[in-house]
Biopython code that builds the backbone (N, CA, C, O; Angstrom):
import numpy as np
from Bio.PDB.StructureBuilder import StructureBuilder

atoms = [
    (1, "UNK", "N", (-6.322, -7.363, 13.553)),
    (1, "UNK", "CA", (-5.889, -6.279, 14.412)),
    (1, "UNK", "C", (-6.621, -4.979, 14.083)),
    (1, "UNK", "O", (-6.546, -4.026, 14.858)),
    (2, "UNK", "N", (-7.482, -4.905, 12.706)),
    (2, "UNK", "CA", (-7.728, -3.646, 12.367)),
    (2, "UNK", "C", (-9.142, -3.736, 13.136)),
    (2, "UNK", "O", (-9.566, -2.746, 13.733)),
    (3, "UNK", "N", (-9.765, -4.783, 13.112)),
    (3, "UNK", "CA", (-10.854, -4.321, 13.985)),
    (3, "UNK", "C", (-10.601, -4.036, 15.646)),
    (3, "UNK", "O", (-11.471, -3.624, 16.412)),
    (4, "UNK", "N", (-9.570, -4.272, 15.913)),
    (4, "UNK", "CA", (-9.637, -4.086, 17.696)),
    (4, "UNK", "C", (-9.887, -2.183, 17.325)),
    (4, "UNK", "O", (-10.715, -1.418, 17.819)),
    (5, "UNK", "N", (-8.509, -1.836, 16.003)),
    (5, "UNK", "CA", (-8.841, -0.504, 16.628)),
    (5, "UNK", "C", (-9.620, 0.127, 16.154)),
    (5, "UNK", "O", (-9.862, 1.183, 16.740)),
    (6, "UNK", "N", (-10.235, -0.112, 15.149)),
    (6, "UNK", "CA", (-11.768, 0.747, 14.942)),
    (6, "UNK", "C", (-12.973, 0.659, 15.641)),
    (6, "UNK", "O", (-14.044, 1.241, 15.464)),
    (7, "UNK", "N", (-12.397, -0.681, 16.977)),
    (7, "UNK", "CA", (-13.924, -0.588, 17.894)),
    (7, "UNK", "C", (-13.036, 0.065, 19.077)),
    (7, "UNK", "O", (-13.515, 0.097, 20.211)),
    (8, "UNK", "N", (-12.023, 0.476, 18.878)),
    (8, "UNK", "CA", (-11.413, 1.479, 20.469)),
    (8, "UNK", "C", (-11.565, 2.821, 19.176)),
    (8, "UNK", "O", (-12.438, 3.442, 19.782)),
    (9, "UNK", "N", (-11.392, 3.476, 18.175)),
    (9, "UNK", "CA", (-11.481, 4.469, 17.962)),
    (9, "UNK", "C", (-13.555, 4.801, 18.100)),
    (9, "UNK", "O", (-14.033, 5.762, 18.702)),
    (10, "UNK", "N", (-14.280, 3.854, 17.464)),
    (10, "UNK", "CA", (-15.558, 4.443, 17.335)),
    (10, "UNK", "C", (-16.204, 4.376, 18.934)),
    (10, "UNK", "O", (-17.153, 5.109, 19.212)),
    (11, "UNK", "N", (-15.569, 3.362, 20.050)),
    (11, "UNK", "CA", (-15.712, 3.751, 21.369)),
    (11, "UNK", "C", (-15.145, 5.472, 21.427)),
    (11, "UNK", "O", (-15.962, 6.392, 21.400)),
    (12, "UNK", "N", (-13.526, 5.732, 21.514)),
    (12, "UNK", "CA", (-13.358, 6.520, 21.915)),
    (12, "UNK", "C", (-14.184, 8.183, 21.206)),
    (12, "UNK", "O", (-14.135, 9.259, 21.801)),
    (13, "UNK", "N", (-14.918, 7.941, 19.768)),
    (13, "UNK", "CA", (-15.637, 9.122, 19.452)),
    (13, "UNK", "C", (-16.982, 9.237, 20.000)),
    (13, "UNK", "O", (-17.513, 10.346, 20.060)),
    (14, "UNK", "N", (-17.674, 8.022, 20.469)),
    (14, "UNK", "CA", (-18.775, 7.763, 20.939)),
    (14, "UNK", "C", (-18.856, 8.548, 22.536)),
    (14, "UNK", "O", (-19.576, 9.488, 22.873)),
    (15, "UNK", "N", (-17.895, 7.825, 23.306)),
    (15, "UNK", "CA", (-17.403, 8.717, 24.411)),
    (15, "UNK", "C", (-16.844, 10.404, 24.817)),
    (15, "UNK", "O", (-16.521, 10.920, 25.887)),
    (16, "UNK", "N", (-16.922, 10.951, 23.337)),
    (16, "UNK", "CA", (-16.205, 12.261, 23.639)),
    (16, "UNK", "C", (-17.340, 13.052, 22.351)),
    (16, "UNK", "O", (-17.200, 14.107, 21.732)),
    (17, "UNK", "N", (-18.553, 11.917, 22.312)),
    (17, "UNK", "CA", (-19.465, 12.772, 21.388)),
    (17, "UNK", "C", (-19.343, 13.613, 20.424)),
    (17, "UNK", "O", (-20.027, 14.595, 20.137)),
    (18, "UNK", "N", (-17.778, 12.851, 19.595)),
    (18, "UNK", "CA", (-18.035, 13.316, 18.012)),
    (18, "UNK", "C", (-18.829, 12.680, 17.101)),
    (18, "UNK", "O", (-18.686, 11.486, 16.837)),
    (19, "UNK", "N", (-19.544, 13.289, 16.665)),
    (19, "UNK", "CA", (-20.869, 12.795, 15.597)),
    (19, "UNK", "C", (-20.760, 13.719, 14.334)),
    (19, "UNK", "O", (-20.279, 14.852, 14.323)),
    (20, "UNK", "N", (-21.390, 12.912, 13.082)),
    (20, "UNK", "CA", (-22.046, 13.507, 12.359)),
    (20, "UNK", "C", (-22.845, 14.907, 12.244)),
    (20, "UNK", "O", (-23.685, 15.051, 13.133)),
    (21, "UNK", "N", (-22.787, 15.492, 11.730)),
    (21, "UNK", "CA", (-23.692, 17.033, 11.589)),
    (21, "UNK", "C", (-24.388, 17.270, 10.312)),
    (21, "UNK", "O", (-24.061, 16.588, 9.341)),
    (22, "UNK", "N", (-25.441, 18.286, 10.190)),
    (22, "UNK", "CA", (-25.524, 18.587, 8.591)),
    (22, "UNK", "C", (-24.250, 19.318, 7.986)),
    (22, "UNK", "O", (-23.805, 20.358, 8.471)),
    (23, "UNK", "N", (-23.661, 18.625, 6.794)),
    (23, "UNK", "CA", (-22.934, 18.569, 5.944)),
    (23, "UNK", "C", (-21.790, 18.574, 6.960)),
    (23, "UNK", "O", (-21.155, 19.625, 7.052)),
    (24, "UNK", "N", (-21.422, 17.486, 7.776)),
    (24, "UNK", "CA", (-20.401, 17.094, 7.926)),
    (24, "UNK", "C", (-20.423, 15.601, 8.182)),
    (24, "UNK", "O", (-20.794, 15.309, 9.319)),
    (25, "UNK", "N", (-20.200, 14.879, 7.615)),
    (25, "UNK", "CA", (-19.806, 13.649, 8.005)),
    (25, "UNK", "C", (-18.646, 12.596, 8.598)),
    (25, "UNK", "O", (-17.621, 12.222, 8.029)),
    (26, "UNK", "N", (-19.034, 12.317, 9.639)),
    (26, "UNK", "CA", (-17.996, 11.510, 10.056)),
    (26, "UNK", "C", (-18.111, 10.067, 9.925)),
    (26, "UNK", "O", (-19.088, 9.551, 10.466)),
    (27, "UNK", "N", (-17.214, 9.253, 9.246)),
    (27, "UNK", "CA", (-17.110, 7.843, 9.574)),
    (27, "UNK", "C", (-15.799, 7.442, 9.605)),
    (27, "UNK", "O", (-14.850, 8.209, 9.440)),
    (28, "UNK", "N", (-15.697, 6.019, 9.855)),
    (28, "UNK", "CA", (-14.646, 5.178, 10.465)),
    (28, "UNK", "C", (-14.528, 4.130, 9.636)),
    (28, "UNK", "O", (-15.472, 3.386, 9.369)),
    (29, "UNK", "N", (-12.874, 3.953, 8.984)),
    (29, "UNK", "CA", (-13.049, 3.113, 8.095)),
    (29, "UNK", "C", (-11.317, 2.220, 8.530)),
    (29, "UNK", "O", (-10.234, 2.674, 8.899)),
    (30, "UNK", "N", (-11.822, 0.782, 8.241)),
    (30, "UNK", "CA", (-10.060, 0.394, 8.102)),
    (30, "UNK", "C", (-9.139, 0.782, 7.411)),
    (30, "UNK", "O", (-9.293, 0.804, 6.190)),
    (31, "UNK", "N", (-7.579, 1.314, 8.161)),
    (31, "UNK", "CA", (-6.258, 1.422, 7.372)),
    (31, "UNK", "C", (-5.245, 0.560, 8.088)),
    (31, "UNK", "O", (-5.098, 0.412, 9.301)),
    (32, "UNK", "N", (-4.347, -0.165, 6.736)),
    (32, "UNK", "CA", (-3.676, -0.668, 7.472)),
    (32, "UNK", "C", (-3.712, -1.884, 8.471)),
    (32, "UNK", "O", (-4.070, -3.034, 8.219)),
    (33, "UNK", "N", (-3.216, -1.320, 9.772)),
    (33, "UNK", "CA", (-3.581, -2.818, 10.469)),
    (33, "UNK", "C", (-4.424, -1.661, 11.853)),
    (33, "UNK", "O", (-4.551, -2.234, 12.935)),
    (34, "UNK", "N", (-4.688, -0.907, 11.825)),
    (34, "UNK", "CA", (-5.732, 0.315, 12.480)),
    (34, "UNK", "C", (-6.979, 0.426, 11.768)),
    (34, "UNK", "O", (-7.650, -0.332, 11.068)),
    (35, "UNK", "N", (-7.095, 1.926, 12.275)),
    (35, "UNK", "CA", (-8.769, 2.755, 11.377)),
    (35, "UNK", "C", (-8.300, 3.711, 11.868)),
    (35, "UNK", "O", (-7.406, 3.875, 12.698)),
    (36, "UNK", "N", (-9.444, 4.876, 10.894)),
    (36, "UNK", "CA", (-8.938, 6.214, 10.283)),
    (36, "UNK", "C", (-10.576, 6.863, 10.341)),
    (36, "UNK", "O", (-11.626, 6.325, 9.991)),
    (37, "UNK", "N", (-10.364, 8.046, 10.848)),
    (37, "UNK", "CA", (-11.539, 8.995, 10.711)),
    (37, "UNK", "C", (-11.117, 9.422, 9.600)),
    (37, "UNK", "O", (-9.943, 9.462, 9.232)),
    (38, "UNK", "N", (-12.047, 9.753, 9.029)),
    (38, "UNK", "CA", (-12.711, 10.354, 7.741)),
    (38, "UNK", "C", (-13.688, 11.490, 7.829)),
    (38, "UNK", "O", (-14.830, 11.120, 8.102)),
    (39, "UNK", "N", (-13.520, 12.808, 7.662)),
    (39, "UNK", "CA", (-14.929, 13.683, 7.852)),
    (39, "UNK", "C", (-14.848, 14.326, 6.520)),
    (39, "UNK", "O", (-14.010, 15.139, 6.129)),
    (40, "UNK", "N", (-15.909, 13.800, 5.863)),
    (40, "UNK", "CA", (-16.324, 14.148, 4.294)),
    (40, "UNK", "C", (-15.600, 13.327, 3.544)),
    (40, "UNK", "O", (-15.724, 13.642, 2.360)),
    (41, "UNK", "N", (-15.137, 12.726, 3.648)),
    (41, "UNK", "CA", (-14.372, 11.834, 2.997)),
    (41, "UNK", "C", (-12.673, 12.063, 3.198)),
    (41, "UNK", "O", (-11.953, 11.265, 2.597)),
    (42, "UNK", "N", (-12.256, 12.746, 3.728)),
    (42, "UNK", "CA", (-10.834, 13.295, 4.002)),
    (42, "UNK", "C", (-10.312, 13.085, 5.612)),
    (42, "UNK", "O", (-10.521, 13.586, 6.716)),
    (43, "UNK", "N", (-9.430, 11.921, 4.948)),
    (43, "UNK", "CA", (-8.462, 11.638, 7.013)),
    (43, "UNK", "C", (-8.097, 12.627, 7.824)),
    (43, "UNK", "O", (-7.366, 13.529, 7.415)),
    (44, "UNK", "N", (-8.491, 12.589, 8.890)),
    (44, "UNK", "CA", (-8.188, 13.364, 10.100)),
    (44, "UNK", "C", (-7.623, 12.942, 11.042)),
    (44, "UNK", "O", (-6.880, 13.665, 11.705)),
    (45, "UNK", "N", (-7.808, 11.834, 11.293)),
    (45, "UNK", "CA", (-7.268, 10.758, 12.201)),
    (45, "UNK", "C", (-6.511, 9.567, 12.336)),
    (45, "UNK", "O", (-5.926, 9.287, 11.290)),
    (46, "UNK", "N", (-6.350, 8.888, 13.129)),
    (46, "UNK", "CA", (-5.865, 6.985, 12.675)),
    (46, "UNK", "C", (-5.541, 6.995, 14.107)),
    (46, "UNK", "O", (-5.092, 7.914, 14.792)),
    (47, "UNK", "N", (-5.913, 5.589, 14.477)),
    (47, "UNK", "CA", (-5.816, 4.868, 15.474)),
    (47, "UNK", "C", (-4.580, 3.409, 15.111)),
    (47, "UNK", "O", (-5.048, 2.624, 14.286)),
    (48, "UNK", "N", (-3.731, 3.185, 15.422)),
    (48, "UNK", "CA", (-3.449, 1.992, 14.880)),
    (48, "UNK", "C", (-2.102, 1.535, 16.186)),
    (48, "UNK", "O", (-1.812, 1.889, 17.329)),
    (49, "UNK", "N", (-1.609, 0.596, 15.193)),
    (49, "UNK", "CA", (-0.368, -0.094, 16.492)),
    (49, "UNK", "C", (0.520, 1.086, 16.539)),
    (49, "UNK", "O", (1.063, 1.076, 17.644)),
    (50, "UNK", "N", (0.921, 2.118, 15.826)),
    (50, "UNK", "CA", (1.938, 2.947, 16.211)),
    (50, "UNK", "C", (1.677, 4.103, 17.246)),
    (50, "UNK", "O", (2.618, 4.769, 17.676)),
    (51, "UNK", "N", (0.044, 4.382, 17.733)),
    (51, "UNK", "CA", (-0.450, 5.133, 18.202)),
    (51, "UNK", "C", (-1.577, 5.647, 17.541)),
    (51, "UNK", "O", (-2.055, 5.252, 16.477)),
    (52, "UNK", "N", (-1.973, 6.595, 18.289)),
    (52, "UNK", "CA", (-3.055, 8.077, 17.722)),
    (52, "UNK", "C", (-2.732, 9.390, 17.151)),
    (52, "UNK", "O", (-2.014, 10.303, 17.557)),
    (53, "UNK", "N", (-3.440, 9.244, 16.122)),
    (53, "UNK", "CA", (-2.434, 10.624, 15.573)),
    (53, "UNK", "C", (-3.752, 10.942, 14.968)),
    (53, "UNK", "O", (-4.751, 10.265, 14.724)),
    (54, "UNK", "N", (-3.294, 12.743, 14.732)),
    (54, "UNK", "CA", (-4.164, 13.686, 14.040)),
    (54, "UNK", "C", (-3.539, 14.758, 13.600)),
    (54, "UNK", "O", (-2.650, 15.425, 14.129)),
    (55, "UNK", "N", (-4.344, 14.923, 12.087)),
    (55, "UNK", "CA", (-3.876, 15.644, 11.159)),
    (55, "UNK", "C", (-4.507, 16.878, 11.264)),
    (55, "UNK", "O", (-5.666, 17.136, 10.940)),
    (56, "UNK", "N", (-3.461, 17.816, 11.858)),
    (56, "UNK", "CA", (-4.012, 19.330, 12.643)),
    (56, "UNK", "C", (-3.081, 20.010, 11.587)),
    (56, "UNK", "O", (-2.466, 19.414, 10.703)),
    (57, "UNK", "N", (-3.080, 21.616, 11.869)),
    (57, "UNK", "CA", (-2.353, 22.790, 10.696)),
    (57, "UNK", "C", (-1.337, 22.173, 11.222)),
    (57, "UNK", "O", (-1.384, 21.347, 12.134)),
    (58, "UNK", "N", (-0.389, 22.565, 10.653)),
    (58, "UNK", "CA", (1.201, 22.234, 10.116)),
    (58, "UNK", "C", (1.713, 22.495, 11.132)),
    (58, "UNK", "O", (2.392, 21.729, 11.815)),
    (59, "UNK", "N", (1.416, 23.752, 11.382)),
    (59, "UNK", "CA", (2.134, 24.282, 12.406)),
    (59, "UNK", "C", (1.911, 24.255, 14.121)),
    (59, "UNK", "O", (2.425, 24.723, 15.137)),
    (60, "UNK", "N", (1.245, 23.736, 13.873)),
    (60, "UNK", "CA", (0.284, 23.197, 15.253)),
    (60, "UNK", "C", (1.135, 21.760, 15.602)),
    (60, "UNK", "O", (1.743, 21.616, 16.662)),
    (61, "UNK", "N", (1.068, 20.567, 14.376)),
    (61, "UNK", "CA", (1.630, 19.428, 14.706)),
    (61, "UNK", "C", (2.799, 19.817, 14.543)),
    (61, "UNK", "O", (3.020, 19.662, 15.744)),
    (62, "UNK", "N", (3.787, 20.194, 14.153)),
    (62, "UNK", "CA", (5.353, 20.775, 14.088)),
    (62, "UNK", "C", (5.558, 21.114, 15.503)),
    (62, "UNK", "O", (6.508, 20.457, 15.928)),
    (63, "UNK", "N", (5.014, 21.927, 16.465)),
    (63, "UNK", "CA", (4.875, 22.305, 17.321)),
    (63, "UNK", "C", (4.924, 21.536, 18.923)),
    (63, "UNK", "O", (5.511, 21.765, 19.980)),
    (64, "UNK", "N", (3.847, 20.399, 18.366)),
    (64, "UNK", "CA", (3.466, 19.299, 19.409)),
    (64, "UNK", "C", (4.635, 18.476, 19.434)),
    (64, "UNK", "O", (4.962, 17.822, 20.424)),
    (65, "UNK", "N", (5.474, 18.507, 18.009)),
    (65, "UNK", "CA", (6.789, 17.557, 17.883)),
    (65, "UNK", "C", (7.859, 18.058, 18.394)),
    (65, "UNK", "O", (8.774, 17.420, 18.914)),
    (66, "UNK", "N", (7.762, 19.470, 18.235)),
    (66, "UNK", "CA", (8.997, 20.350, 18.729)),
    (66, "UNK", "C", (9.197, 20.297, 20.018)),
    (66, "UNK", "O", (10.353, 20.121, 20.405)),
    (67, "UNK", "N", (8.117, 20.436, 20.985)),
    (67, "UNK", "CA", (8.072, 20.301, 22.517)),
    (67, "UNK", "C", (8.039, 19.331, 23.065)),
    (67, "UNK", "O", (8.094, 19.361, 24.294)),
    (68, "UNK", "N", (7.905, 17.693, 22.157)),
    (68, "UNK", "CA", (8.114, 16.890, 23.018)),
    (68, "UNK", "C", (6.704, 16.020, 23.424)),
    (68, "UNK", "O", (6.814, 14.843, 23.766)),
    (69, "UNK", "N", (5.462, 16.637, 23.365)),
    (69, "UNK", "CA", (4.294, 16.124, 23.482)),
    (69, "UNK", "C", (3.886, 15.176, 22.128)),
    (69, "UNK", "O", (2.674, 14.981, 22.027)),
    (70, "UNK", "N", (4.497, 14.734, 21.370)),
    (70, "UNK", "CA", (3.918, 13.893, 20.027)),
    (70, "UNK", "C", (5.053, 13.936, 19.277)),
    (70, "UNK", "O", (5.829, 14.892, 19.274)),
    (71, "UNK", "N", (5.219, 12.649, 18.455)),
    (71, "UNK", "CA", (5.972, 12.142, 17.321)),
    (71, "UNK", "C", (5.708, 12.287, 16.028)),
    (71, "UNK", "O", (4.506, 12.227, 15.767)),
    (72, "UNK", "N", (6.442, 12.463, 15.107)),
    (72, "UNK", "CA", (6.021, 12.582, 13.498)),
    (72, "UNK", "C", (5.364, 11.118, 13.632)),
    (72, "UNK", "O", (5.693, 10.250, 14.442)),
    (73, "UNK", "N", (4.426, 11.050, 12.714)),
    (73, "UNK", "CA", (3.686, 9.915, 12.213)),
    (73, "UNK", "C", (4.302, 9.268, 10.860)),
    (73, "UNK", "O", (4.419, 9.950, 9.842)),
    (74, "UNK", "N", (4.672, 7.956, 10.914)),
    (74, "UNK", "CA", (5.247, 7.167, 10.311)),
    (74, "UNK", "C", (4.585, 5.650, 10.109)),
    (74, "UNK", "O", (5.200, 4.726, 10.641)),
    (75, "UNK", "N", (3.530, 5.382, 9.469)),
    (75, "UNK", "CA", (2.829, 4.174, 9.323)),
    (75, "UNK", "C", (3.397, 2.903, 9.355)),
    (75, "UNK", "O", (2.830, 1.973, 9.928)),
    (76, "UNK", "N", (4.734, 2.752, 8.649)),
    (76, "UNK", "CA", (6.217, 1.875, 8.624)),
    (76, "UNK", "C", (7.430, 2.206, 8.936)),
    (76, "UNK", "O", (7.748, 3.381, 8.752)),
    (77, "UNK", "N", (8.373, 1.310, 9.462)),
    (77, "UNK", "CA", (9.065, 1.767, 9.866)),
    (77, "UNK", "C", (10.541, 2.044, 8.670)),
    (77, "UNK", "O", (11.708, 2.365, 8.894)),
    (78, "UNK", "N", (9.788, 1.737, 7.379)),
    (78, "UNK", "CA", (10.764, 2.376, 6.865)),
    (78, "UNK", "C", (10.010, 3.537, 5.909)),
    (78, "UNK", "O", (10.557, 4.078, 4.948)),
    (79, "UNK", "N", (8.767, 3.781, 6.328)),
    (79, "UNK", "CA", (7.927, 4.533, 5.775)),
    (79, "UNK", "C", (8.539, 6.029, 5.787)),
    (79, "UNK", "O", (9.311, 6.355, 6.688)),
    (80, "UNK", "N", (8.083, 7.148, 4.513)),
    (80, "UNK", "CA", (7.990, 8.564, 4.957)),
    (80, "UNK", "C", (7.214, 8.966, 6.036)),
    (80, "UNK", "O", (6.207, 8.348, 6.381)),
    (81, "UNK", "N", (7.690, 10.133, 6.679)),
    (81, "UNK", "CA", (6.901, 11.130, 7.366)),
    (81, "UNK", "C", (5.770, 11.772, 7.027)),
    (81, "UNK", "O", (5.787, 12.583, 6.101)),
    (82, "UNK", "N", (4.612, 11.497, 7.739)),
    (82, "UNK", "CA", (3.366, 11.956, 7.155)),
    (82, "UNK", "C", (3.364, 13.294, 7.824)),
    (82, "UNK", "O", (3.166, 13.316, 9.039)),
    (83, "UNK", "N", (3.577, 14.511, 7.120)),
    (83, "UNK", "CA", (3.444, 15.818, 7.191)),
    (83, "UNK", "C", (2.223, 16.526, 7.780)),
    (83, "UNK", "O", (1.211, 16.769, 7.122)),
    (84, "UNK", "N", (2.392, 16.836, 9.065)),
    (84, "UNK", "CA", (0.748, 18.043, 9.439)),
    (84, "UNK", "C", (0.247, 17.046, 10.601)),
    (84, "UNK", "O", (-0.489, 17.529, 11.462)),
    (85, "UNK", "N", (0.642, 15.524, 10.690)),
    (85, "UNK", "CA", (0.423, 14.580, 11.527)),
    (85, "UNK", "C", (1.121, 14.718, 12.781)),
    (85, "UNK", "O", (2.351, 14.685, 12.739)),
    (86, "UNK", "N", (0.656, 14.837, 13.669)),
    (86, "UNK", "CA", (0.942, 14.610, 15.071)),
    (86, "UNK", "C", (0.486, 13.304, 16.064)),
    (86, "UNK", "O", (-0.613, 13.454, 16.599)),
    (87, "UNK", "N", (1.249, 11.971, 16.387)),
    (87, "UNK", "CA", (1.374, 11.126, 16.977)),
    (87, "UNK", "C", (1.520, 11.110, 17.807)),
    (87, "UNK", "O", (2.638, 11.516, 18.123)),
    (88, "UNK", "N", (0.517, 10.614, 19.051)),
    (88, "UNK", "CA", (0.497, 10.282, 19.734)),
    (88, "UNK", "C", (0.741, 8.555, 20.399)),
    (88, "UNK", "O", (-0.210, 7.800, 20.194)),
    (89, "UNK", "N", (1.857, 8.015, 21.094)),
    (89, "UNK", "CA", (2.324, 7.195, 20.741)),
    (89, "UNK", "C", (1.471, 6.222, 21.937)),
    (89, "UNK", "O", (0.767, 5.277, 21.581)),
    (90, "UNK", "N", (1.634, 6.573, 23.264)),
    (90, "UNK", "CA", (0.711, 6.186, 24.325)),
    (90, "UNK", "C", (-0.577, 7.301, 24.705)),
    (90, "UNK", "O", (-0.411, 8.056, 25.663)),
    (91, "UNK", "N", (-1.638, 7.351, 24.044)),
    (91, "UNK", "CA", (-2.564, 8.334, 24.280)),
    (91, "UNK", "C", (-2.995, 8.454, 25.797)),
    (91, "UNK", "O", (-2.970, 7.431, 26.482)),
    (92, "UNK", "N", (-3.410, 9.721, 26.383)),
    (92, "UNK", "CA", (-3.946, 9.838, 27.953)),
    (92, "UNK", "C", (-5.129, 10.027, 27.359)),
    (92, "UNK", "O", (-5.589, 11.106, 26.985)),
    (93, "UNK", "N", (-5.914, 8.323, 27.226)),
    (93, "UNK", "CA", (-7.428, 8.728, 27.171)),
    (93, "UNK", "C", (-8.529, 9.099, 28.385)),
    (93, "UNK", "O", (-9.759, 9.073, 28.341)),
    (94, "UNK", "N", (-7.826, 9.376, 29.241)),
    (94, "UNK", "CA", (-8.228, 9.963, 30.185)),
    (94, "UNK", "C", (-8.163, 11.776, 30.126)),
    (94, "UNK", "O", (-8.779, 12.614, 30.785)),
    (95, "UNK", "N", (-7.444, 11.875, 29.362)),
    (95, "UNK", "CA", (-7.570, 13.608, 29.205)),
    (95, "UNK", "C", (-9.109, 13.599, 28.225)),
    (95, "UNK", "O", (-8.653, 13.270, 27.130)),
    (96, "UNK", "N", (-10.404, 13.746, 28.048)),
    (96, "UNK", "CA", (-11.183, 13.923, 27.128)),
    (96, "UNK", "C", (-10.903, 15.061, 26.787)),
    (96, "UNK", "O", (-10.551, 15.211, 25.617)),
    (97, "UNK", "N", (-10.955, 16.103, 27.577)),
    (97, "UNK", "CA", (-10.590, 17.419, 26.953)),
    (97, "UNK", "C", (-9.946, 17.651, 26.102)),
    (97, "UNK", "O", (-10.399, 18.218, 25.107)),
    (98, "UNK", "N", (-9.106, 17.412, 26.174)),
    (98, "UNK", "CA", (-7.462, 17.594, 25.677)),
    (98, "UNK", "C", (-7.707, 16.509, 24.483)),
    (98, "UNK", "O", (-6.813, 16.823, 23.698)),
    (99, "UNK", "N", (-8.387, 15.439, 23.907)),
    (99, "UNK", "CA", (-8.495, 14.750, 23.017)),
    (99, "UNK", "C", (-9.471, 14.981, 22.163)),
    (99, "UNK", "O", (-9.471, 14.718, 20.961)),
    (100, "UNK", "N", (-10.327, 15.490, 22.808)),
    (100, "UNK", "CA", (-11.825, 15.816, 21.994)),
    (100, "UNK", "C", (-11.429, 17.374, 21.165)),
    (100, "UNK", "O", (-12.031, 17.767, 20.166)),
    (101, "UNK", "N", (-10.147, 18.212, 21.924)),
    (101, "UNK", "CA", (-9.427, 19.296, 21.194)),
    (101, "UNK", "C", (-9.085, 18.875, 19.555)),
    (101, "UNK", "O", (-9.555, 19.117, 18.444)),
    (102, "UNK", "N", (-8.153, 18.224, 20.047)),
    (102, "UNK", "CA", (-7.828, 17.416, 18.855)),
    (102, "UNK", "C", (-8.560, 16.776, 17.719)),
    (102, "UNK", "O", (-8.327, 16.874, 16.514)),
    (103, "UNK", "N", (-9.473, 16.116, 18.328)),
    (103, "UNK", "CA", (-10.485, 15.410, 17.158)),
    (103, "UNK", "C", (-11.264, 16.890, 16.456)),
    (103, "UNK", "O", (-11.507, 17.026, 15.257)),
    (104, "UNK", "N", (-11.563, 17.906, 17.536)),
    (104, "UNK", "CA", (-12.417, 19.298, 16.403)),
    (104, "UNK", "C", (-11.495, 19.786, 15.547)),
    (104, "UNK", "O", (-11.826, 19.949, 14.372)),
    (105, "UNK", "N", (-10.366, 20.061, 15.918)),
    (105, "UNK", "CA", (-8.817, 20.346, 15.078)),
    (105, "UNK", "C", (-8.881, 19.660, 14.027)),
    (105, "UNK", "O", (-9.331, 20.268, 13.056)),
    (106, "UNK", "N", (-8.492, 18.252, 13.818)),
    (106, "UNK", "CA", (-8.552, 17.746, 12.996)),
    (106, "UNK", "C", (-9.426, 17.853, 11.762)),
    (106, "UNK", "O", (-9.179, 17.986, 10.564)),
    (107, "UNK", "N", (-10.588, 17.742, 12.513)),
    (107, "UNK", "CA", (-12.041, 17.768, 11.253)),
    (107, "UNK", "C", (-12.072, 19.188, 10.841)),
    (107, "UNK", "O", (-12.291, 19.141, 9.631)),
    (108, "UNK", "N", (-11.958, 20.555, 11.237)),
    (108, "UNK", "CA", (-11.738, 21.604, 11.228)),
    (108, "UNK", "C", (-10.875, 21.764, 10.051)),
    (108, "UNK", "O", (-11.277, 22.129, 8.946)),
    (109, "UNK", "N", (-9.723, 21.482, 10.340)),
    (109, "UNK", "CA", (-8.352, 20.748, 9.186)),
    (109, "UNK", "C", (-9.328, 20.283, 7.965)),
    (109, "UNK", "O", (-9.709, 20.971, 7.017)),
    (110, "UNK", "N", (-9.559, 19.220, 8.193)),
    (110, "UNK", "CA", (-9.727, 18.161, 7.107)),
    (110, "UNK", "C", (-10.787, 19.014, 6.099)),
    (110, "UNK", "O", (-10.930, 18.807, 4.894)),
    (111, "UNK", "N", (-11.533, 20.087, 6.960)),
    (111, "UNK", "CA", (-12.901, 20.525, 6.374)),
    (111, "UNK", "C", (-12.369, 21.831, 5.443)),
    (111, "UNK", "O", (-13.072, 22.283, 4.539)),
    (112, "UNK", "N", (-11.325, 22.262, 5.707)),
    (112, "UNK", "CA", (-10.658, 23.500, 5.388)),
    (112, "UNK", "C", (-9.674, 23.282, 4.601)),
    (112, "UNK", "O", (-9.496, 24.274, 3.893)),
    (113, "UNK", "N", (-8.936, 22.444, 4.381)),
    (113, "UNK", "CA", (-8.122, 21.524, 2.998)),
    (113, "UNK", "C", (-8.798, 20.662, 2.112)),
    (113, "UNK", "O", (-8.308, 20.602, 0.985)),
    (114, "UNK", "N", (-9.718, 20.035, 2.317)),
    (114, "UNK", "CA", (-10.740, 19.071, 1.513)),
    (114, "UNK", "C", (-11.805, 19.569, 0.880)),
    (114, "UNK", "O", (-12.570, 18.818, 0.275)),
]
sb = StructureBuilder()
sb.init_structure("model")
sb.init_model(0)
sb.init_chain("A")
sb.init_seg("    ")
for serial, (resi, resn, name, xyz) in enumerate(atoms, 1):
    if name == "N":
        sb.init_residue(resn, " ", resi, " ")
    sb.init_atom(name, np.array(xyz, "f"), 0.0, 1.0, " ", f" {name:<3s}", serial, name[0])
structure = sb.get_structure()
């Protein structure tokens, strides 16, 4: 199962032209029964059976949870709450905009805590 979603996550970065830069790196690695962006070595992302989620400021994903647009991220279901994570449970990969937001957020995040 982990490869279905690391070939729908490295489709969906391929399609919304997140790449690599000097001194930023992005890759895609298995978690779980998903995959997980990585930029520099620090998660930003995950694709998996519970949804799409990204690890944006705190207060940003608190926010997305508060209104109703995204779920705390929970890997198990008797798992903790992964903090700063915002889940997306059925993604509109049809919004690119609105997703490709997210993926610069994230790495932005990841680049600024890591």
């Amino acid at each position: 199962m982990a490869k279905l979603y690391l070939e729908k996550l490295t489709e969906l970065l391929e399609t919304l032209k997140i790449r690599s830069k000097p001194g930023i790196s992005i890759e895609i690695k298995h978690l779980f029964s998903g995959a997980a962006l990585y930029t520099n070595g620090v998660i930003c992302a995950s694709w998996s059976p519970v949804g799409l989620a990204f690890k944006l400021p705190d207060r940003e994903a608190e926010e997305l949870i508060t209104i109703g647009k995204a779920s705390p991220l929970k890997y198990f279901p008797q798992g903790h709450i992964k903090k700063g994570y915002a889940l997306f449970e059925s993604p509109n990969l049809k919004d690119k905009k609105k997703l490709k937001s997210y993926f610069q957020k994230a790495i932005k995040d990841a680049l600024e805590k890591g």
